[in-house]
C-alpha positions as CSV (number, residue, x, y, z in Angstrom):
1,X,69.3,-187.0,56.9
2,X,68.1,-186.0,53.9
3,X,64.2,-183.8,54.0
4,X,61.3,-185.8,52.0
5,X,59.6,-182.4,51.7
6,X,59.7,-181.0,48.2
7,X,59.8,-177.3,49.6
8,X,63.4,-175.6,49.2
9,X,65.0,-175.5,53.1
10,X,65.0,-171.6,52.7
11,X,62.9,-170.9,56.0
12,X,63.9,-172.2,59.4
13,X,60.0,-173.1,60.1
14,X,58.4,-173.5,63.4
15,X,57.1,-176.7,64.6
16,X,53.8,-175.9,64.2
17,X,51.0,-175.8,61.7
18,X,48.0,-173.7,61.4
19,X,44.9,-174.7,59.9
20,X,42.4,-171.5,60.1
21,X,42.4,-167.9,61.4
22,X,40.0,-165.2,62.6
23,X,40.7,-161.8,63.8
24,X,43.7,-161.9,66.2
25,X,43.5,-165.6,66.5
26,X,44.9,-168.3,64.4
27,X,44.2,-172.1,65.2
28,X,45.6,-175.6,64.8
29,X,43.9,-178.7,63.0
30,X,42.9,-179.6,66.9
31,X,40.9,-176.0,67.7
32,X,43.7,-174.5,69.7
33,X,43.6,-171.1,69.1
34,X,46.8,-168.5,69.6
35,X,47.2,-165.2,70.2
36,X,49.1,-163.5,66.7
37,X,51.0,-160.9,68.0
38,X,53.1,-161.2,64.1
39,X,49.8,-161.0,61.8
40,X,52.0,-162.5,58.9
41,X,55.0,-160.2,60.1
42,X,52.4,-157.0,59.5
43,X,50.8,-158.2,56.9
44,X,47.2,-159.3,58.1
45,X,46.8,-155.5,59.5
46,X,43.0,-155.8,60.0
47,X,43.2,-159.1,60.9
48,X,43.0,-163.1,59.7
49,X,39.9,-163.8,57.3
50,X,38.0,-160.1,57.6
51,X,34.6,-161.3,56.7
52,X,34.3,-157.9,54.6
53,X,38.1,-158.3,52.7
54,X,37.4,-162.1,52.2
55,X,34.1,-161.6,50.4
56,X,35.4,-159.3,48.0
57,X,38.0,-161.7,46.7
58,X,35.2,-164.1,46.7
59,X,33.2,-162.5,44.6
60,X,36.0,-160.6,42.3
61,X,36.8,-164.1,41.5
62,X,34.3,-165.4,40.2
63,X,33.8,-162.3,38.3
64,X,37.4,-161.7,36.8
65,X,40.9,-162.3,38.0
66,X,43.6,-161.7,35.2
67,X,43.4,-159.9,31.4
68,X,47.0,-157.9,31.9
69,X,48.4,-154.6,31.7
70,X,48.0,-155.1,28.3
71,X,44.2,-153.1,28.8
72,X,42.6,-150.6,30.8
73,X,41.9,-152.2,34.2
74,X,39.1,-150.5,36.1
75,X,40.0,-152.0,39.4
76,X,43.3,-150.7,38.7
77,X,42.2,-147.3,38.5
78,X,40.1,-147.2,41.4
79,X,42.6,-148.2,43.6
80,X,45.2,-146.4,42.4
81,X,43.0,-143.2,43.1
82,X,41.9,-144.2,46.6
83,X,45.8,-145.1,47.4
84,X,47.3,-141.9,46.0
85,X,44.6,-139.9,48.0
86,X,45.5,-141.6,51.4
87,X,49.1,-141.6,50.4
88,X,49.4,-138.5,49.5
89,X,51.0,-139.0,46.6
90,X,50.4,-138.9,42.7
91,X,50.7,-141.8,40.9
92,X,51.1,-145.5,41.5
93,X,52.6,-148.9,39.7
94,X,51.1,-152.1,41.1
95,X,53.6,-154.6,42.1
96,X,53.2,-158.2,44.0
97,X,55.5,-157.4,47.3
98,X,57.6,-155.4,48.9
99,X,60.8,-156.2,47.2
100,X,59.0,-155.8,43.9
101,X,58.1,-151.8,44.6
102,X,61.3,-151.3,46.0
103,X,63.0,-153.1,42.8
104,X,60.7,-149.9,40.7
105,X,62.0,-147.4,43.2
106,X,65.6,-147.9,43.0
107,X,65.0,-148.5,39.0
108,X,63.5,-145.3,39.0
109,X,66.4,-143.4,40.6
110,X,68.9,-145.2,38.2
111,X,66.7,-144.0,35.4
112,X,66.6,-140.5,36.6
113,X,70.2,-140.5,37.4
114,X,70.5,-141.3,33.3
115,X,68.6,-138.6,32.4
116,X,70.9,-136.3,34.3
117,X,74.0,-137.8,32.7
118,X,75.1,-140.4,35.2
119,X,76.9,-143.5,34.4
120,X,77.2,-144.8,37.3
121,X,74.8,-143.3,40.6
122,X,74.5,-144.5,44.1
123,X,71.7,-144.2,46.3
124,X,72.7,-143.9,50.0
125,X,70.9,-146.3,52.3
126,X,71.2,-146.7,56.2
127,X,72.9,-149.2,58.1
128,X,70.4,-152.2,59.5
129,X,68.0,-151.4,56.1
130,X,66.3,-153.8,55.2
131,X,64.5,-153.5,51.4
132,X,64.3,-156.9,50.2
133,X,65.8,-160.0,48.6
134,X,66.0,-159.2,44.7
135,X,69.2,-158.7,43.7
136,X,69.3,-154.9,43.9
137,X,67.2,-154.9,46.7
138,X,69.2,-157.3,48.5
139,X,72.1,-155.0,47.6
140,X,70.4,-152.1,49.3
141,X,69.9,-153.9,52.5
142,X,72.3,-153.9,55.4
143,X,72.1,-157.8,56.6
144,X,75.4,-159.1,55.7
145,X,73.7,-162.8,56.2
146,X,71.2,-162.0,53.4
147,X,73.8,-160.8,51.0
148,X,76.0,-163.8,51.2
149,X,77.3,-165.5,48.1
150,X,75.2,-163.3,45.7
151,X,77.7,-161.0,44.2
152,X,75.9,-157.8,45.8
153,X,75.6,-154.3,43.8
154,X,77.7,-153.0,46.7
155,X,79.2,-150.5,44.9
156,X,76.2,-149.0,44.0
157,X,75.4,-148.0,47.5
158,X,76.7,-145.6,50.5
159,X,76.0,-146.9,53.6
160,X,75.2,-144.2,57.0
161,X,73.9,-144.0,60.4
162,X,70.0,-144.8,60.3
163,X,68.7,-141.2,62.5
164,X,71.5,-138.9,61.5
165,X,71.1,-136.4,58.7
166,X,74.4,-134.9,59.0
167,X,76.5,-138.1,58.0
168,X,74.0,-138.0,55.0
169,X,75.0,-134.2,53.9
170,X,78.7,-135.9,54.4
171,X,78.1,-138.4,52.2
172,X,76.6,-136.1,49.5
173,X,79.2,-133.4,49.6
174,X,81.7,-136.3,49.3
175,X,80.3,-138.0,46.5
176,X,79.0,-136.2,43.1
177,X,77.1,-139.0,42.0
178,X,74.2,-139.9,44.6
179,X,71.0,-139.9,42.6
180,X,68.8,-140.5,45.6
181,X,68.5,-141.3,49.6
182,X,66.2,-144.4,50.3
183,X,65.4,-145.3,53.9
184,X,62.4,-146.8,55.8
185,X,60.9,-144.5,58.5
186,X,60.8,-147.4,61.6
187,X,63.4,-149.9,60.5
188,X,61.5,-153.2,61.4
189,X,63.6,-156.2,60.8
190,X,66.5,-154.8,62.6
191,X,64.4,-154.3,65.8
192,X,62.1,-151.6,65.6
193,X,64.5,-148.8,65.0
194,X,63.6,-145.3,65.4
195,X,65.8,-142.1,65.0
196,X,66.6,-139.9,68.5
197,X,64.8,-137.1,66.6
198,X,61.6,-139.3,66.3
199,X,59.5,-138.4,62.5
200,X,61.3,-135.2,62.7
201,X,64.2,-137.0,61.3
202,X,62.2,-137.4,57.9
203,X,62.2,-133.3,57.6
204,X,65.5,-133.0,58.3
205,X,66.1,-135.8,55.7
206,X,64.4,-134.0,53.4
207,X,66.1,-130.9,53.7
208,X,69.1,-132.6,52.7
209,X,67.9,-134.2,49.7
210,X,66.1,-130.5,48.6
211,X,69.6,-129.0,49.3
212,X,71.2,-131.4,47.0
213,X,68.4,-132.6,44.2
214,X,68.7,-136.0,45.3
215,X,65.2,-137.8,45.1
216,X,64.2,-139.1,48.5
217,X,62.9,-142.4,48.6
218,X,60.8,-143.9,51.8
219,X,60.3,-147.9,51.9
220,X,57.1,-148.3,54.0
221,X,56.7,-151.8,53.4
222,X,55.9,-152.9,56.6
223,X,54.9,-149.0,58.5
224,X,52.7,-148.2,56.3
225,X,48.6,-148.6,55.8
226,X,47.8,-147.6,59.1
227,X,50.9,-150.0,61.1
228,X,51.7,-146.6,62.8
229,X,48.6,-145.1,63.5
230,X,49.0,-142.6,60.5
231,X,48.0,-144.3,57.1
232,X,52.2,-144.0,56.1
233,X,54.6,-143.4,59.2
234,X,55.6,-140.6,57.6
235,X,52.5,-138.4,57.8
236,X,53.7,-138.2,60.9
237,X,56.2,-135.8,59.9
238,X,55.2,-133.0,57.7
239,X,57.0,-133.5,54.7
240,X,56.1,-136.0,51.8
241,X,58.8,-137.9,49.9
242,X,59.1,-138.4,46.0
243,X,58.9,-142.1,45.7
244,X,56.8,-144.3,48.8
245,X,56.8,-147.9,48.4
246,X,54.1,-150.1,50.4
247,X,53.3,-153.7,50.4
248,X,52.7,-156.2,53.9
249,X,49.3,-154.6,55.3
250,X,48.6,-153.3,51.4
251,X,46.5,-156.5,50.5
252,X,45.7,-158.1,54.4
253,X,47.2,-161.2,53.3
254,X,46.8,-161.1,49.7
255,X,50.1,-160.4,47.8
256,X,50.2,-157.3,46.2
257,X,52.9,-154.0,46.1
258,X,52.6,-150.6,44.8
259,X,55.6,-147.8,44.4
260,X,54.1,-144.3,44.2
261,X,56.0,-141.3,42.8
262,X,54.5,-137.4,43.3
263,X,55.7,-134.0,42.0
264,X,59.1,-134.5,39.0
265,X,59.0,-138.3,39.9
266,X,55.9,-138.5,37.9
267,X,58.1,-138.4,34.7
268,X,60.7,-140.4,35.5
269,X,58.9,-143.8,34.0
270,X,57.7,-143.5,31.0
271,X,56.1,-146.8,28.1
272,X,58.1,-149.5,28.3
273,X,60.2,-148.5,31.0
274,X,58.6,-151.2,33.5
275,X,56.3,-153.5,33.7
276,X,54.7,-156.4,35.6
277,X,52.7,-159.6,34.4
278,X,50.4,-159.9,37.5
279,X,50.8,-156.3,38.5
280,X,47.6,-154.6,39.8
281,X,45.6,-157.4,38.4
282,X,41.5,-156.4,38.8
283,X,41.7,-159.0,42.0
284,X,44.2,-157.9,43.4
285,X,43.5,-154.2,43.2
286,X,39.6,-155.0,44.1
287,X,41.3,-156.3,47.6
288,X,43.6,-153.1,47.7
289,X,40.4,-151.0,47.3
290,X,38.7,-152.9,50.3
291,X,41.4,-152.7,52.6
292,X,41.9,-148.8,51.8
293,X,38.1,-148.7,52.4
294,X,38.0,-150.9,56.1
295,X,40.8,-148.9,57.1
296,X,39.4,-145.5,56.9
297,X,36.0,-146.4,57.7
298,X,35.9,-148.6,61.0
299,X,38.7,-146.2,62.8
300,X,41.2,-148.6,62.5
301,X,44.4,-145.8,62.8
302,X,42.8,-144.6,66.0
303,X,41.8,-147.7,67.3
304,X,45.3,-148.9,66.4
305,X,46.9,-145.7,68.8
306,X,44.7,-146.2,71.6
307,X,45.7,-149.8,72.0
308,X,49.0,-149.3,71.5
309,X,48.9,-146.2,74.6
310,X,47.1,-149.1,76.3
311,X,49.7,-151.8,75.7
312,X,52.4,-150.2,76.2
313,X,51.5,-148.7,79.8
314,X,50.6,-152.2,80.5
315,X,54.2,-153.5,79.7
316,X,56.2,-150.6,81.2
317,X,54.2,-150.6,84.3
318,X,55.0,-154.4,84.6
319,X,58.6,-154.8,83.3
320,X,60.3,-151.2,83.4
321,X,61.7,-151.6,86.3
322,X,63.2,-154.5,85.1
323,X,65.3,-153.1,82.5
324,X,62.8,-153.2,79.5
325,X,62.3,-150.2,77.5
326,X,60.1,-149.5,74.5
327,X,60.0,-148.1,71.1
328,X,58.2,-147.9,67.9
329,X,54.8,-146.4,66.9
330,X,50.8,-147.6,66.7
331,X,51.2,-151.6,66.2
332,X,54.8,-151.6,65.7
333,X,56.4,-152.1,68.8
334,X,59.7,-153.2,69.3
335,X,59.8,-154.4,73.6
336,X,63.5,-154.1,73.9
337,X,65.0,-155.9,76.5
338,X,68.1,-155.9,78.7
339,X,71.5,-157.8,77.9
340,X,72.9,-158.5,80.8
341,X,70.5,-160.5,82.6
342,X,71.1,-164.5,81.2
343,X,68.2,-164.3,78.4
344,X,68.3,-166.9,75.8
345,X,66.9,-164.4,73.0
346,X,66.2,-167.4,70.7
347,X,64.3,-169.4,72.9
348,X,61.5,-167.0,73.8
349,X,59.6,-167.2,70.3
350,X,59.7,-171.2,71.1
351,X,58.6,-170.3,74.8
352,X,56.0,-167.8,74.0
353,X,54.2,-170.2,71.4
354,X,54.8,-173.2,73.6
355,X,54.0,-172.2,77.0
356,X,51.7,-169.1,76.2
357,X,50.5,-169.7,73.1
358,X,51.4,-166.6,71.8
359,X,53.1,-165.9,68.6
360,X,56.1,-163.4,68.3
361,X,59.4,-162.9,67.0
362,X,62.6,-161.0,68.0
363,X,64.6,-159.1,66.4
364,X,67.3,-156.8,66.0
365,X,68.9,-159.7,68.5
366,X,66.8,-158.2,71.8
367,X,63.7,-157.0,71.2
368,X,60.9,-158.5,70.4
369,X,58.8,-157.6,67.3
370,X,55.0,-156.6,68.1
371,X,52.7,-156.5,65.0
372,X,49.3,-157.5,66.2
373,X,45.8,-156.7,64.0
374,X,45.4,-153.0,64.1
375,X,41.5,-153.4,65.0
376,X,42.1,-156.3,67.7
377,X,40.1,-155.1,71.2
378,X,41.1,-153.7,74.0
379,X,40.7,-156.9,75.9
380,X,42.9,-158.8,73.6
381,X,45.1,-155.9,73.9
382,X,45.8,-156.5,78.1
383,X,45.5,-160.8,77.2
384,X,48.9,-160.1,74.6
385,X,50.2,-157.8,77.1
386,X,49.6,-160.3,79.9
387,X,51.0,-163.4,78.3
388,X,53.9,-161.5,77.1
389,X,54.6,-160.4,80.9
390,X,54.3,-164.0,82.0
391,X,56.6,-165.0,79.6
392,X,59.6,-162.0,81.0
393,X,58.7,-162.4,84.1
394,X,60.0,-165.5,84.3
395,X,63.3,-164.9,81.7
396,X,63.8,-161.2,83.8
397,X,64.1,-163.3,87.2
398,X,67.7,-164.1,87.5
């Protein structure tokens, strides 16, 4: 039967539509409201429709939304400044998503591989990545399913253990030509992934790349801008890459990317060695500037930890003995759960949204993926935690 819709069948869509949001809550055409445990898969970080958020792109568009990077953009500038300061980094390129900053990054290490007389580099990435779906992005990323059929840069990349710094040094001392390590601090679309060594991992990481002059990149699409409980997962640690990429929880639901560089990576791009059409437009960076500002200024970071402390207590109390475990950081939870006890893994995100009316996803095959609102309450904290427990419960009692 052939579809009468004119969108492209690229999304396996849930049966449901939803006509407004506030907060934590998103609602059908009817008024039924659901609990978003997903925000936009960690994009809505402060929420759906912040009234603050929404009336500055309100009011930036009726004052100016596009001229180009063709001229001086103010909007650009100012957030640019406010981003590098809570980044920690130096400099910034505006982007539209993830894949897009990640797409500069690895440019970026190609180009600086050139300059050091390399015809061909590789970066080394980590098994389960996840970076993207542009072409070289795509190539980076470790999902076989999304590489399909597209004639991959696989060649280009070294493939390691995500958490172990030691098969990295391997791959460095058995290859001459690695311009850069690139890896994302929480992998989230393979399940919430986090090294045995916790953030430490990153120093060690680091050590390596300093050992070697390899640039090290981090992709904190989806852990950064406060997803953690740290601005960028990575402060954390106490190290500071040379190229961070952001995106997701960047704009609250407005697109927008940015790949930031600090120290020798400042040089690496110079004129006409990128660019972007709708790059760091003024309305889009106007939103970037607000989010930066709501973040920092109603606690969101430590209201983001304590309800994550209080979340997952809730859980553990309720389902450890049952075989579920935990892992992650602030918002980004992964609630991992055991194999061996009959679950039909791709039936609870039907379940939870049918019976529960609460919206998740799973991944990484068994766990499911927690990326509620950063400033939700505590009492919509313990009503996720409850409705998730209802919904395991039940699955767990076999």
């Amino acid at each position: 039967m052939t579809s009468t819709s004119a969108i492209l069948p690229t999304y396996k869509r849930q049966p449901i539509r939803f006509a407004r949001g506030q907060g934590s809550w998103l609602y059908t055409a009817d008024g039924t409201p659901y609990l978003d445990a997903l925000t936009g898969i960690a994009v809505c970080g402060l929420g759906h429709c912040h009234p603050q958020i929404s009336a500055a792109i309100a009011e930036q568009a009726a004052i100016l939304v596009h001229t180009s990077n063709l001229y001086e953009i103010d909007w650009q500038e100012t957030a640019g400044a406010k981003l590098c300061q809570v980044a920690g980094m130096d400099k910034a390129f505006f982007a539209n998503s993830g894949a897009e900053a990640n797409e500069a990054a690895l440019k970026m290490a190609r180009r600086y591989a050139h300059t050091r007389g390399m015809a061909r580099p590789k970066v080394i990435v980590m098994q389960h990545a996840f970076h993207g779906r542009t072409l070289l992005t795509v190539s980076a990323t470790a999902n076989e399913t999304a590489r399909a059929g597209f004639y991959t840069l696989d060649d280009d990349f070294i493939r390691v253990p995500f958490g172990d710094s030691a098969a990295i040094e391997a791959a460095l001392a058995a290859h001459d030509d690695v311009c850069a390590v690139m890896l994302e601090p929480i992998q989230g679309e393979s399940g919430v992934n986090t090294a045995a060594d916790g953030f430490e991992y990153l120093a060690q990481v680091r050590a390596v790349c300093d050992a070697h002059d390899v640039l090290m990149i981090l992709d904190e699409v989806q852990t950064g801008n406060g997803r953690t409980g740290r601005y960028f997962a990575y402060q954390h640690s106490t190290i500071a890459p040379d190229i961070l990429t952001t995106a997701k929880g960047l704009g609250n639901g407005f697109p927008v990317g940015a790949c930031m560089t600090r120290g020798h990576a400042n040089e690496i791009f110079g004129y006409g060695a990128h660019g972007s059409t709708y790059g760091g437009t003024p309305l889009a960076c106007r939103v970037v500037a607000e989010v930066i500002d709501v973040i920092t200024s109603e606690a969101a970071m430590s209201t983001a930890q304590r309800n994550s402390e209080l979340l997952q207590t809730t859980l553990l109390a309720a389902l450890g003995d049952e075989g579920v475990t935990l892992r992650g950081a602030g918002m980004m939870l992964g609630v991992v759960l055991p194999t061996d006890r009959g679950i039909e893994f791709t039936s609870l995100v039907d379940k939870a949204r049918e019976h529960h009316r609460l919206l998740i996803n799973v991944a990484g095959g068994n766990a499911i993926r927690l990326l509620p609102p950063l400033n939700m309450t505590a009492d919509e904290t313990l009503d996720m935690a409850e409705r998730l427990i209802a919904l395991l419960k039940n699955e767990l009692a076999v």
